[in-house]
C-alpha positions in Angstrom: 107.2 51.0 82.7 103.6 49.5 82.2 102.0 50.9 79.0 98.9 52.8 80.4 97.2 51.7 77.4 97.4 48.3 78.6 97.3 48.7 82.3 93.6 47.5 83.5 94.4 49.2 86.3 93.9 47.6 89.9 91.6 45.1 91.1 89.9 44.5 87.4 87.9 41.8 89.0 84.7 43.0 89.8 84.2 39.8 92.2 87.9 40.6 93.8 86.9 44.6 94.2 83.6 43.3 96.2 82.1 45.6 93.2 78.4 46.0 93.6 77.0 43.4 91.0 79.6 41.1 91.6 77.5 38.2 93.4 75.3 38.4 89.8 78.3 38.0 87.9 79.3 35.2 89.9 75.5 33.9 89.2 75.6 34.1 85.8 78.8 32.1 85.2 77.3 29.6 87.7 74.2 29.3 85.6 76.0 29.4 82.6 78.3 26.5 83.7 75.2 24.5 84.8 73.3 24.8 81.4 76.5 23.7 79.6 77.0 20.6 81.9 73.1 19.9 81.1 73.8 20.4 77.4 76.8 17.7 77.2 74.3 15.4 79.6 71.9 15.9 76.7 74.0 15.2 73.8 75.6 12.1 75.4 72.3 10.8 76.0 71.2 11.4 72.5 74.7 9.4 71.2 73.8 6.8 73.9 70.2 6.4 72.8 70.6 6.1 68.9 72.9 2.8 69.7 70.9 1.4 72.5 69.8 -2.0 72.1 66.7 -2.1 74.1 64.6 1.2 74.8 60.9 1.8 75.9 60.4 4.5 73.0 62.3 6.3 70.5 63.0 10.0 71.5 62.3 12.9 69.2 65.6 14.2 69.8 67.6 11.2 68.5 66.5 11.3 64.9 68.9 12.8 62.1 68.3 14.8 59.1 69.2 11.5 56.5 66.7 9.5 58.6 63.7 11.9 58.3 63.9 12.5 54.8 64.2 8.7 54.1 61.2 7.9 56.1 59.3 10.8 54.2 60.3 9.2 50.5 59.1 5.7 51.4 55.3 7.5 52.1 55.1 9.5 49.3 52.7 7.6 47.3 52.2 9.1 44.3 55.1 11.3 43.2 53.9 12.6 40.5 50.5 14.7 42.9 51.2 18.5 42.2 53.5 19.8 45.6 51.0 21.5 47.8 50.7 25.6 47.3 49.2 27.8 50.3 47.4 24.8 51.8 45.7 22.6 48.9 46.6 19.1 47.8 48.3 17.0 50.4 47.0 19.4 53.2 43.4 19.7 52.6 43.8 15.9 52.4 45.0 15.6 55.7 42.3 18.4 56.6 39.8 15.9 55.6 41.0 12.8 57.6 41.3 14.6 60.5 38.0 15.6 60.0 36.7 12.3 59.5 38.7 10.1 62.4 36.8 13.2 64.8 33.7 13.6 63.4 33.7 17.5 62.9 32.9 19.1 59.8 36.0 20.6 58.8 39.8 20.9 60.1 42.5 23.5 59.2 46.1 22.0 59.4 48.6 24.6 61.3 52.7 24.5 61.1 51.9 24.2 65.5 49.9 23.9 68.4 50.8 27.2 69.7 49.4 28.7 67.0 46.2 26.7 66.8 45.4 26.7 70.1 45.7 30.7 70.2 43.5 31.3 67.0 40.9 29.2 68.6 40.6 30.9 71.7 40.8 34.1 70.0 37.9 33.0 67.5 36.0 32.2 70.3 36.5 35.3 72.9 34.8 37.1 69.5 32.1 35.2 68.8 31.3 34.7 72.5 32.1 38.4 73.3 34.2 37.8 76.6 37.8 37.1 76.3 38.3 35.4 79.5 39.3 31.9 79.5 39.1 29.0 82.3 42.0 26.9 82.2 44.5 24.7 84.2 47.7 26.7 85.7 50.2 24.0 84.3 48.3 23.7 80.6 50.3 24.8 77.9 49.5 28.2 77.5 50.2 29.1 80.4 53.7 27.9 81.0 54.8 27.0 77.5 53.8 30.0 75.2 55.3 33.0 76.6 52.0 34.7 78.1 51.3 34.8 74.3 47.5 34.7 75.3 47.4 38.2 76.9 50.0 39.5 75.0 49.2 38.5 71.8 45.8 37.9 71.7 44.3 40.5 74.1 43.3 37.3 76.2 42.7 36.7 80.2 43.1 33.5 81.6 41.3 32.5 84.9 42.0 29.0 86.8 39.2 26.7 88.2 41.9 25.0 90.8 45.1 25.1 91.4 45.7 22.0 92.5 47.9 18.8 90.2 44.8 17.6 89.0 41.9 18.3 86.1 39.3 20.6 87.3 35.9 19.2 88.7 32.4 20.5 87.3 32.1 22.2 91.0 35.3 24.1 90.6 34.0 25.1 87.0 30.5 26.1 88.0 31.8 28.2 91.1 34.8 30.2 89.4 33.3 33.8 90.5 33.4 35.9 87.4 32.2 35.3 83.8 34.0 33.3 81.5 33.6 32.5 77.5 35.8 29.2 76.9 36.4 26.4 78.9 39.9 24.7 77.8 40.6 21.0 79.2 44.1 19.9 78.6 43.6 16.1 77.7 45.8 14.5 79.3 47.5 16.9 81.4 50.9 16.7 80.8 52.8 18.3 83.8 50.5 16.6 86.3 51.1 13.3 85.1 49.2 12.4 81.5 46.1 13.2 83.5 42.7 12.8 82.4 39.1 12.9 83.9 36.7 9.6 84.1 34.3 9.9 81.3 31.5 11.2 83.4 33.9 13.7 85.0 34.5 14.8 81.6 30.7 14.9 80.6 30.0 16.9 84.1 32.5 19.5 83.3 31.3 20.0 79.6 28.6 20.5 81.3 28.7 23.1 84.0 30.7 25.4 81.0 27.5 25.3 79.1 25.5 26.0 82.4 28.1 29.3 82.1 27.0 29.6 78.7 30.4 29.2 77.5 32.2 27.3 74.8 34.3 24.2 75.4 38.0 23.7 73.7 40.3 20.6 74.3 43.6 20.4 73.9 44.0 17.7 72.7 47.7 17.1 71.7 47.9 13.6 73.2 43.8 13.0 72.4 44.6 10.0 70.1 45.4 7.7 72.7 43.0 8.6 75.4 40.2 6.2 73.8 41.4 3.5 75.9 40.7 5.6 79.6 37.7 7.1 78.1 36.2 3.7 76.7 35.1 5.7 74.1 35.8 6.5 70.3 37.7 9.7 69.0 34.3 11.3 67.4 32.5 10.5 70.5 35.3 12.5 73.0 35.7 15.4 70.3 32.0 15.6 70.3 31.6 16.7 73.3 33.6 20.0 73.1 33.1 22.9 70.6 36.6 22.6 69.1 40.2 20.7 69.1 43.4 20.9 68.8 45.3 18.0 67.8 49.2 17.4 67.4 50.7 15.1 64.8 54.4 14.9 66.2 53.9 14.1 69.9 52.0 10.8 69.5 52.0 10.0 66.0 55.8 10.7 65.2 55.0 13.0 62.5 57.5 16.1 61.6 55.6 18.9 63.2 52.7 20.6 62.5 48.8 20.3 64.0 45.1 20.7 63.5 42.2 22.6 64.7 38.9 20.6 64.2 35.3 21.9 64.6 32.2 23.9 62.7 33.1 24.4 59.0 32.2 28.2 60.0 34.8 28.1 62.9 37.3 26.6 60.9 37.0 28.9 58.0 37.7 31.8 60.7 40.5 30.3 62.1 41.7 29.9 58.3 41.8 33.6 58.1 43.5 33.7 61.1 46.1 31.7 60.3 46.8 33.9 57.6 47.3 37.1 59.7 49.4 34.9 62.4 51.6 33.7 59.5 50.8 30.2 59.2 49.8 30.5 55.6 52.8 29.1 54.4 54.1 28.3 51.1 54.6 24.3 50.6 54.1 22.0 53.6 53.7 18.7 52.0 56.7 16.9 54.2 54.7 17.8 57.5 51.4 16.6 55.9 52.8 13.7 54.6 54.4 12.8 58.0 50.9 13.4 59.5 49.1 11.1 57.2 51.4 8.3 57.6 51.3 8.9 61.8 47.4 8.3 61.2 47.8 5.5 58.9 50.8 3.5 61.4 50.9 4.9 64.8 47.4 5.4 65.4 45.7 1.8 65.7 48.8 0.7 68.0 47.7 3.3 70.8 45.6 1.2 72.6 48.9 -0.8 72.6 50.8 0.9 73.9 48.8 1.7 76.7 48.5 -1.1 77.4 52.0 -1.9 77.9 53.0 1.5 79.7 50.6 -0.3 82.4 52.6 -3.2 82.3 55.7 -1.1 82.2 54.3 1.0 85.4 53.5 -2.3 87.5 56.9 -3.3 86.7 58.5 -0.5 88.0 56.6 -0.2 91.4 57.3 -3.5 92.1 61.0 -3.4 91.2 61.9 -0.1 93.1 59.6 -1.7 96.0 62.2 -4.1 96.0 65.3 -1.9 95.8 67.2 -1.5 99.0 68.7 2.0 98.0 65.6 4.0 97.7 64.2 5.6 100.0 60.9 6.1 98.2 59.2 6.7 94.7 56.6 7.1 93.0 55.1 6.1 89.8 52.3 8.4 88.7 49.5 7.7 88.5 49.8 4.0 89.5 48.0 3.2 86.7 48.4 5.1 83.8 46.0 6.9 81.7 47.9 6.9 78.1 51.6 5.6 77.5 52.7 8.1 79.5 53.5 8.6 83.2 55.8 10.0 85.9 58.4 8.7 88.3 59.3 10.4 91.1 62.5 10.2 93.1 64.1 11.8 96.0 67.2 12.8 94.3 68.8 15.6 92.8 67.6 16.0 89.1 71.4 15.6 87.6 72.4 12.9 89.3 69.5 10.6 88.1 70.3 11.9 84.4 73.7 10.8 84.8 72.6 7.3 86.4 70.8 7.5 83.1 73.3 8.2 80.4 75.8 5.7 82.2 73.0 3.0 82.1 72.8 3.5 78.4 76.0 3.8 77.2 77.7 1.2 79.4 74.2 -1.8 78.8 72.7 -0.2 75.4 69.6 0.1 77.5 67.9 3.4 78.0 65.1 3.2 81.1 64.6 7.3 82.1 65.7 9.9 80.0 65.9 14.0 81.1 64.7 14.1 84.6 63.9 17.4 86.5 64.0 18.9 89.8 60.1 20.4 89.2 58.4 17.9 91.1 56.9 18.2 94.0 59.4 19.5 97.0 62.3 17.5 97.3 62.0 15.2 94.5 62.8 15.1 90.9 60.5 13.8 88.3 61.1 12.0 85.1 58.3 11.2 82.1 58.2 7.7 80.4 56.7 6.8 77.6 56.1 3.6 76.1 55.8 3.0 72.3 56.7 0.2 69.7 60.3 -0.3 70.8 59.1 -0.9 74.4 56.4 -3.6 73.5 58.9 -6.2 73.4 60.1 -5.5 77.1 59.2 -8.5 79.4 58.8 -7.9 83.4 62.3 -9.5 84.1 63.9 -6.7 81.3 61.8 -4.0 83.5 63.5 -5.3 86.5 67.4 -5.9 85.6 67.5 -2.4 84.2 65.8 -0.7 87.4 68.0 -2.3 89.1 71.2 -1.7 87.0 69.7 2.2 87.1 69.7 2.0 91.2 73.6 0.7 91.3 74.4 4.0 89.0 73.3 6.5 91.5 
């Protein structure tokens, strides 16, 4: 006799009993299976990547633990400086440089972007009195931040267009209802590393002002938008009323960013930071990171810009010339920092695993994660070109494209 204690009784399955709820079950371990397959994709890319022999940047992902903390002893300068408490020392030196290399009065350094970025537009909603904020759908606080804006900060967002693209001074000047802060996202990531011409810049600066509003950039990838703008860092930052800069995306620092402006508006956003948390006890290895981002990284933008053009040519021309693809795209053709998109028509998977298999059986890593959020039917991928890629000659660009093509 079965032991009732033991029995499940009949049919235990709910997906074999047709219970209601089933088909999510089935979902879930579907979904569940998926994000572990993208997980091992991930980590075998990250293996493949730390051996490869020829790559067009380094990824954030690949570094380890004994590698960041012997990078951070060789910039310690002075060992013997006092270790940072609540901000002081190594942080208000930072504070100051990034002051300087903008040409604002003041800067207050923040553990991230997210947090910057919110304390800004929340310092400005009060001092303008109208807590609405025009802003690009795809900018970061609106897909990246958990609605953190409106839930968090009491904050309305309204969008000038809707469309892949920064916004135009029209768009800006016609939004129908009353707005305090203008935020440009420069570049604009998920459209492409996007950015206006300099007098499309200048005309939307404008029309804000015409709204009597405030203008903020985002400016996590600002430092290497000199070369699009033809202009200098003070002269771009001058234009708005505040910015946000990163020190890890760009400048390969640990974390951490800065908000730059008035000295009044950054002594507000101090406090802020304080009530948000950010006041934090020691945070000399992200300053020092920062500071030695500004001191290497930052004159060999223009660079590598230069070569993610290169890099970009190179790629047209060799998937032009590829039998197997239907089409592509490289977006935009020419790019406006180091960074661009490719677009295939593809599922997202298999051109990660074309990927991983180029690198671990060549040593050479061409496209990294790419995903199925591009446009309808295609996948997307983001490349960016920094110091490791500066070697790469048109022929390299080529024989890997076309080693990538026979791996699909």
């Amino acid at each position: 006799m079965t032991d009732p204690n033991l029995d499940p009784g009949p049919n235990p399955d709910p997906e074999a009993a047709g219970e209601p709820g089933s088909g999510r079950v089935t979902k879930a371990v579907a979904e569940h299976s998926a994000e572990q397959d993208e997980d091992a994709l991930s980590a075998r890319m990250v293996v493949a990547g730390r051996v490869a022999r020829r790559r067009l940047s380094h990824s954030l992902r690949e570094a380890t633990v004994g590698e960041l903390l012997a990078e951070l002893a060789g910039q310690v300068t002075d060992p013997d400086e006092p270790g940072d408490v609540y901000g002081n020392g190594v942080v208000e030196r930072l504070e100051r440089r990034v002051a300087e290399l903008l040409g604002t009065q003041d800067a207050a350094f923040f553990p991230t972007g997210t947090m910057a970025q919110q304390i800004a537009l929340r310092c400005w909603a009060g001092r303008t009195g109208n807590p609405v904020v025009a802003l690009h759908p795809t900018s970061h606080p609106e897909r990246w931040e958990g609605g953190a804006l409106s839930v968090v900060s009491g904050l309305r967002t309204v969008h000038p267009t809707g469309e892949p693209r920064q916004p135009t001074a029209s768009e800006v000047a016609e939004l129908p209802e009353p707005f305090g802060t203008l935020m440009l996202e420069l570049p604009l990531r998920d459209a492409g590393f996007l950015l206006p011409t300099w007098e499309e810049l200048s005309a939307l600066v404008d029309a804000a002002r015409e709204r009597d509003a405030v203008v903020h950039f985002d400016g996590a990838r600002l430092w290497e938008s000199t070369v699009h703008f033809g202009r200098t860092l003070p002269e771009i930052a001058a234009l708005a009323d505040s910015v946000y800069v990163s020190f890890y995306k760009s400048l390969g620092g640990i974390s951490g960013a800065a908000l730059a402006g008035s000295a009044s508006l950054v002594a507000e956003s101090k406090v802020w930071r304080h009530r948000y948390g950010g006041q934090i006890f020691r945070q000399f290895p992200a300053a020092l990171s920062a500071l030695a981002g500004l001191e290497r990284e930052l004159p060999r933008l223009p660079s590598y810009v230069a070569k993610a053009r290169a890099v970009a040519s190179a790629l047209s021309s060799a998937l032009a010339a590829a039998p197997e693809v239907p089409w592509f795209r490289v977006h935009p053709e020419v790019p406006h920092t180091h960074q661009f998109q490719v677009w295939l028509p593809y599922d997202a998977d298999r051109l990660t695993e074309a990927g991983v298999r180029l690198a671990e059986e060549t040593g050479t890593v061409l496209f990294r994660r790419w995903s199925p959020d591009g446009p309808p039917g295609l996948s997307v991928t983001e490349v960016e070109v920094t110091r490791p890629g500066l070697s790469w000659t048109e022929a390299e660009v080529t024989t890997a494209v076309a080693d990538f093509v026979a791996r699909l």
